[in-house]
PLY file of the C-alpha trace (Angstrom):
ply
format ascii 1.0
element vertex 188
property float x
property float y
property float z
element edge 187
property int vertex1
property int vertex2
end_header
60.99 101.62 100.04
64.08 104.28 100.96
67.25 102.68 101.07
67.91 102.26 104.85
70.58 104.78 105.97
74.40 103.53 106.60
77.80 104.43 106.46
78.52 103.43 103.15
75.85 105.02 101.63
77.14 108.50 103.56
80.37 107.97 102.13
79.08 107.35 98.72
76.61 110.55 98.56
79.92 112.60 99.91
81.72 111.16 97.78
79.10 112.22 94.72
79.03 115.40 96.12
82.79 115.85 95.65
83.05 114.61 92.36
80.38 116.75 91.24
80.41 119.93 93.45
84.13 120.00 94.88
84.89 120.14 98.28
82.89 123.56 99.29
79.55 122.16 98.64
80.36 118.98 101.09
78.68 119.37 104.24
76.32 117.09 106.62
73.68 119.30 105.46
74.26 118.72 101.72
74.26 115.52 102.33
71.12 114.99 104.30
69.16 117.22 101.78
70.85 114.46 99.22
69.41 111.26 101.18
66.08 112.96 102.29
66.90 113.22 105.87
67.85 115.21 109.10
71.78 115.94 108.59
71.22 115.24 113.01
70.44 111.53 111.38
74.07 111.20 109.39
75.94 111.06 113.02
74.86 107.99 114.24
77.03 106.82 111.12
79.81 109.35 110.60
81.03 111.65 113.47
81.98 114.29 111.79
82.97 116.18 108.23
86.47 116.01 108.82
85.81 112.18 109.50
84.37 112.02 105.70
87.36 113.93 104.34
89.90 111.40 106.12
87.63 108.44 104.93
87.80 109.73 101.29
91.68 110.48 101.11
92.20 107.00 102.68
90.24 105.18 100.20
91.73 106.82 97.61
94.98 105.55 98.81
93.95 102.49 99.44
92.30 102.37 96.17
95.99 103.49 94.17
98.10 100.97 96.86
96.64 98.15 96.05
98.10 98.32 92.08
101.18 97.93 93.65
103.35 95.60 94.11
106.72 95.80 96.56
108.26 93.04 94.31
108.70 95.54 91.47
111.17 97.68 90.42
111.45 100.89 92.02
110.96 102.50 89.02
107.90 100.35 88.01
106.39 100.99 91.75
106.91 104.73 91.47
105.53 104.87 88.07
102.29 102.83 88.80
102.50 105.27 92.04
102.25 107.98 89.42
100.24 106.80 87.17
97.08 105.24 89.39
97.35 108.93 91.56
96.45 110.49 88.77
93.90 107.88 87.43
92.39 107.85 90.54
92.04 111.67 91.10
90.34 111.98 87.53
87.51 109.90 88.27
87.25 111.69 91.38
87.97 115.36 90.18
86.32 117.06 93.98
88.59 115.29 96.14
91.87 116.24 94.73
91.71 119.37 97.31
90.67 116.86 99.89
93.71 114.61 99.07
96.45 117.81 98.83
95.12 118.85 102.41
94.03 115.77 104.66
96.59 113.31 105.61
96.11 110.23 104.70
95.35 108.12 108.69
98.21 106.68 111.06
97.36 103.04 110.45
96.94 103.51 106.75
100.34 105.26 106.59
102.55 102.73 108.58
100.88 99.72 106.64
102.19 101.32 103.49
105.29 101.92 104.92
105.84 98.63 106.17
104.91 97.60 102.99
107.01 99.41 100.61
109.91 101.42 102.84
112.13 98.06 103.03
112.13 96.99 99.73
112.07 100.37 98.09
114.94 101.12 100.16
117.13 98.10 98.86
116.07 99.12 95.46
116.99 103.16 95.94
120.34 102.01 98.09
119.15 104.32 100.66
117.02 104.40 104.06
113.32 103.37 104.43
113.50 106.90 105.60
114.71 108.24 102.60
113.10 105.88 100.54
109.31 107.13 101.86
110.10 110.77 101.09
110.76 109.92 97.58
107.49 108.30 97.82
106.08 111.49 99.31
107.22 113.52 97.22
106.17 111.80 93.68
102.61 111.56 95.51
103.24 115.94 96.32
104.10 116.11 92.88
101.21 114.49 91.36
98.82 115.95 93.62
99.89 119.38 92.52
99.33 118.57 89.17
96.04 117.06 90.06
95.11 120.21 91.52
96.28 122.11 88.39
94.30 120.04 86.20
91.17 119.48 87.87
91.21 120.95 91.51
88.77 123.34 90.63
85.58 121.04 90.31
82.75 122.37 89.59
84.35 124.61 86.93
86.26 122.68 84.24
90.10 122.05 83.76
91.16 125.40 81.90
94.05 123.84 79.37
93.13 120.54 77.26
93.61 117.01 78.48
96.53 116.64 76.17
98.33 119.75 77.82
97.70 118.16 80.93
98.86 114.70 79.98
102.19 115.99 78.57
102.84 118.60 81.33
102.41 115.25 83.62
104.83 112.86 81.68
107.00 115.63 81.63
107.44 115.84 85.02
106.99 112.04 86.44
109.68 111.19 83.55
112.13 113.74 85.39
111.34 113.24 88.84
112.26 109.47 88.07
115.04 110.18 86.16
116.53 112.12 88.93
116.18 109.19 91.15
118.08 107.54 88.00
120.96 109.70 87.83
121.47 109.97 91.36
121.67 105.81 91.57
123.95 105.90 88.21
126.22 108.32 91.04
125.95 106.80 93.90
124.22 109.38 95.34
121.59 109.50 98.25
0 1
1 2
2 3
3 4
4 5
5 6
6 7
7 8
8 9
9 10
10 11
11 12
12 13
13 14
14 15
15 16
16 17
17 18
18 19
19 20
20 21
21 22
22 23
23 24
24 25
25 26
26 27
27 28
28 29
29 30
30 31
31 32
32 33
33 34
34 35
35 36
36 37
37 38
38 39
39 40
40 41
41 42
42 43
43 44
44 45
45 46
46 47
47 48
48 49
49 50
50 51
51 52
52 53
53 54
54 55
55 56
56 57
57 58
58 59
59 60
60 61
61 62
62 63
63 64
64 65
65 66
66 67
67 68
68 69
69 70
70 71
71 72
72 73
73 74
74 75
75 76
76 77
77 78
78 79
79 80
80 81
81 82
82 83
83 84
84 85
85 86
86 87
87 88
88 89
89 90
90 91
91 92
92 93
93 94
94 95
95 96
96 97
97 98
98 99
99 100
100 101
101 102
102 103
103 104
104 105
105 106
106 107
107 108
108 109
109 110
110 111
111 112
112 113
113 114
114 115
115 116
116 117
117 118
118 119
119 120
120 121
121 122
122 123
123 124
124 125
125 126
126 127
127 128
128 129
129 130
130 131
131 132
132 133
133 134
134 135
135 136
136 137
137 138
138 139
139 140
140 141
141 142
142 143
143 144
144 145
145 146
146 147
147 148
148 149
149 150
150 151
151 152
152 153
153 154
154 155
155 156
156 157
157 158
158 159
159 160
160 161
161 162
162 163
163 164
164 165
165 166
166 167
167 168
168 169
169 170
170 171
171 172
172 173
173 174
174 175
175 176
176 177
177 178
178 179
179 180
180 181
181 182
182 183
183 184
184 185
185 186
186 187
C-alpha cells in the first residue's frame, strides 16, 4: 500500500530533491513524478513552490537555532551560529541557494530575535539592533561560503574539503575577532 500523501512527506521528497538535484530541478512536477501522482494533487498540501522554499530555509534555521543557547557567551553563540550553518548546509548541499535567497519567515525571525537580540546585546555592549546585524552578517558570511563550497549541487565542490574547511576557519576566526577587538576598544 502507497504511503498516503501529506505535507511532510512533500517537504521531505523536496527536500531530497534539493539535496540531490539543487534547486533547478525542484518543481511540483518533479515532485509528483517522485511520489507517483498528479503535481494538481501536491496543493491540497502545499500552496505553492515558493511555499516549499520558505518551509525549507525555515527548518533549516530552526534546525541550527535550536543548538543555541542565549545563556552563552557571545562568542560561543556566534561560533555554534557558525559552526551548525555550515553543518547544516552540508547535509543539505541543494538548499544552500535556497537559504542565500529566501528569507527566513516573519514569525521565525522575531522569535529568534526575541530570543537572542537582548542578551547578545548585553554581551556585544551594543543595541539588539546592532547586535542582530552581527548575527546577520556571520549567517551572510557563512552562507557565501556555503555557496562557494557546495552551492552548485548536482556538480561537486571544485576545491577539497580541507580547502574549504580552512578558507572557513579563516574567516569565522576573523569575523569574531573583529567583534573582539572592537569590544577590547570600546567600539560599536
Amino acid at each position: 500500500m502507497p504511503t498516503p500523501l501529506s505535507r511532510t512527506l512533500i517537504l521531505d521528497t523536496a527536500r531530497a530533491i534539493l539535496d540531490a538535484d539543487g534547486e533547478t530541478a525542484l518543481s511540483m512536477r518533479t515532485i509528483a513524478a517522485r511520489l507517483d501522482v498528479k503535481a494538481a494533487s501536491l496543493y491540497n498540501h502545499i500552496g505553492s513552490r515558493h511555499e516549499l522554499l520558505q518551509e525549507t530555509v525555515d527548518a533549516i534555521a530552526d534546525e541550527v537555532m535550536a543548538t543555541l543557547d542565549p545563556t552563552d557567551d557571545w562568542r560561543t553563540i556566534l561560533t555554534t551560529l557558525a559552526d551548525r550553518l555550515r553543518e547544516t548546509l552540508r547535509a543539505h548541499p541543494g538548499s544552500t541557494k535556497v537559504v542565500a535567497t529566501v528569507n527566513i519567515s516573519p514569525a521565525l525571525a522575531q522569535r529568534m530575535a526575541d530570543d537572542f537580540g537582548p542578551p547578545l546585546a548585553r554581551e556585544l555592549r551594543t543595541t539588539v539592533e546592532h547586535a542582530l546585524l552581527t548575527v546577520q552578517s556571520l549567517y551572510v558570511l557563512v552562507v557565501g561560503l556555503a555557496l562557494a563550497e557546495f552551492g552548485d549541487v548536482p556538480n561537486a565542490p571544485v576545491a577539497s574539503r580541507d580547502f574549504y574547511d580552512t578558507w572557513f576557519g579563516i574567516a569565522t576566526t576573523t569575523f569574531l575577532d573583529g567583534i573582539a577587538a572592537r569590544l577590547a576598544t570600546g567600539g560599536e
